[in-house]
N, C-alpha and C positions, 0 to 999 in steps of 0.2 A: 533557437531552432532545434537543437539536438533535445533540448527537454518536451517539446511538442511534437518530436519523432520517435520518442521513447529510445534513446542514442544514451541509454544509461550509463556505459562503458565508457564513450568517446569523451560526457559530458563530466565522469571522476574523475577523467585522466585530464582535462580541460580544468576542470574548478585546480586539481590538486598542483598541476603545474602555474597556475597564473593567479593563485589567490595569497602570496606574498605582498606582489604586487598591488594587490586589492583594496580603495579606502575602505573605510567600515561601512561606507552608507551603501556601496558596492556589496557587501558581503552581507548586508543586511538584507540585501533584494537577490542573492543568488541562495541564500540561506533557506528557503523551500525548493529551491531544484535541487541542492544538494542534499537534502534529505529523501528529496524524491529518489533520486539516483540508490544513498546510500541504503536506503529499505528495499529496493528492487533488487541490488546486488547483495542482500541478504550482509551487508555492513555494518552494523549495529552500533561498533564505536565509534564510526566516523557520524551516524544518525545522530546521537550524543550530542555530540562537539555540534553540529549545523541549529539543534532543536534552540541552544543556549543564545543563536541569534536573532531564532523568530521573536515575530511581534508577541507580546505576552496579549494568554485571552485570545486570540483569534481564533478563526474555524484549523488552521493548518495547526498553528503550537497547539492546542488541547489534542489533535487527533492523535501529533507526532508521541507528545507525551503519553496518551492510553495504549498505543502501538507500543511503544518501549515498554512499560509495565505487563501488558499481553505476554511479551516475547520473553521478558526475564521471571516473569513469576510473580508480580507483586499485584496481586489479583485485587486486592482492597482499592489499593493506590488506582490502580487502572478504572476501577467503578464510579469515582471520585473524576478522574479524566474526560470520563464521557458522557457524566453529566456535563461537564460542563462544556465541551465540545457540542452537545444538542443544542445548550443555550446561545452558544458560538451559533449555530446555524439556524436556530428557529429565529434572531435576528437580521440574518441574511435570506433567509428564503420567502420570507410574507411580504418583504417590498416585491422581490423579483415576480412574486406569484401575482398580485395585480398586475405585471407588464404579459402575462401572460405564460400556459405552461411549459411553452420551449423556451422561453428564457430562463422560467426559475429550474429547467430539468438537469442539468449537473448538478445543484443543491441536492433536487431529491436524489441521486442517484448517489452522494456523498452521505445523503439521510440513511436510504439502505444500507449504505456499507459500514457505516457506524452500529448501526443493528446487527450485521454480521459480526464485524468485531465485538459486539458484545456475547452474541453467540460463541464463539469463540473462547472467551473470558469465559463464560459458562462453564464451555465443556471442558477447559485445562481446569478447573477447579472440581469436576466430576475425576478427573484422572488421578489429579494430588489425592483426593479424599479416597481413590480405589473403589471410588463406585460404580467404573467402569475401566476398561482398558484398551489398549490403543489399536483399532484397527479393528478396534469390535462394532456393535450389531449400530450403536448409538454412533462411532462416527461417521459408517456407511449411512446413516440417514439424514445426518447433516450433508454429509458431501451430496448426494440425492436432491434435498432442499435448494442448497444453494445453488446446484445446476440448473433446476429448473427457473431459479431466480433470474439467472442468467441470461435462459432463452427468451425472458418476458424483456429483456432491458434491449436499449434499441444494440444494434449490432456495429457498436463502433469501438476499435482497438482500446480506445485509452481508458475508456468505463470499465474495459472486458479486464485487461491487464492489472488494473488495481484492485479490482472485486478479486481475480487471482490471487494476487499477493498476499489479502488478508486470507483465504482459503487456505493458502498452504504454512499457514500457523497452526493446522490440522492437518489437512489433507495434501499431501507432497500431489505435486504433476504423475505420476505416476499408476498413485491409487484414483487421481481425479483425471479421468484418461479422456474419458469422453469432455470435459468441459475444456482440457489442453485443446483438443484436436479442432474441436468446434473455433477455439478461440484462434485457432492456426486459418480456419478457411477464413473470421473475419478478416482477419488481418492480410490475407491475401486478396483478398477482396480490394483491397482499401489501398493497393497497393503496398504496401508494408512489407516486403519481403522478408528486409531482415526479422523483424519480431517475428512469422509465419514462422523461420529456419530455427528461434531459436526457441518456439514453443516446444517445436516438433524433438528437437534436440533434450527438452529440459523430460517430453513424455520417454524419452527412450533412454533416459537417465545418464547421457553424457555429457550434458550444459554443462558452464562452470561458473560457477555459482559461489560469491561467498569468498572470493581468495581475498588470503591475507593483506591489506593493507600497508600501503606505506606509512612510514612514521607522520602519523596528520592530524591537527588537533584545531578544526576549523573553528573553536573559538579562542585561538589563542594568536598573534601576530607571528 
């Protein structure tokens, strides 16, 4: 419940208190929410530890895996991740697309954001090489891009709030102001109050975001 309300906070503080206890076939099946959690809360070493117990080859391990590569710098490695996350999905999406295209539409909408992410991957690789720099003319236009990407995709929190996530491997909530705010009315729309508060929170730069970790090595007993 907490990972389908986007309850990222409640659901660390949930995995990390009760996952002693946990068999492995348990931790196997909580092992994409806790990655979920841990890349929303900008946690990187606890992402680590949870990616070691996804299914190997799936659409989630290849993405978890290119996202970690994206975020630490290993730009090759990460190229290599997302092919094969495409091939992860271009398996899963051509059954769903015969049942029709709202069934197969969180595939696509997982297709884009993988496109974004390589986007992404692009532009950290334009900055390492100094053929641009940060907050210049090239990633006002990405951030531009992928707003408008935005407003084409239907208007539901959980697509909105993911498509964010990978954006602000560029773009902080701050410089992406108009896409925060927009993402703040879906969400109140939809009910969602808390995510609404903590959009609004993350554009005016006092979210918190990213605190240190407890001692936690979700692939280890």
């Amino acid at each position: 419940c907490l990972a389908a309300l986007g309850e990222w906070e409640e659901l660390d503080c949930l995995l990390k208190r009760e996952w002693g206890s946990l068999s492995q076939q348990a931790r196997t099946e909580c092992a994409p929410m806790g990655a979920s959690s841990a890349w929303q809360l900008g946690n990187f070493d606890d992402l680590t530890g949870y990616i070691g117990l996804l299914q190997p080859h799936t659409v989630d391990d290849c993405f978890f895996r290119a996202l970690r590569c994206v975020h630490s710098g290993r730009l090759d490695r990460g190229e290599k991740m997302l092919d094969e996350v495409r091939a992860a999905l271009d398996a899963e999406i051509t059954p769903l697309l015969r049942e029709g295209y709202e069934r197969a539409y969180p595939s696509i909408v997982k297709s884009q954001q993988v496109a974004e992410l390589e986007e992404a991957l692009n532009h950290r690789r334009l900055l390492r090489d100094g053929a641009c720099a940060p907050g210049g003319p090239e990633e006002i236009a990405l951030g531009r891009m992928w707003y408008d990407r935005l407003r084409a995709m239907q208007p539901d929190a959980d697509y909105w709030q993911t498509s964010l996530a990978i954006h602000r491997l560029i773009v902080g909530p701050q410089l992406h102001r108009a896409a925060w705010l927009r993402y703040a009315s879906v969400c109140r729309l939809q009910g969602r109050h808390n995510l609404c508060c903590n959009a609004i929170l993350e554009v005016a730069g006092v979210a918190k975001r990213g605190s240190p970790s407890v001692v936690f090595s979700p692939g280890k007993a």
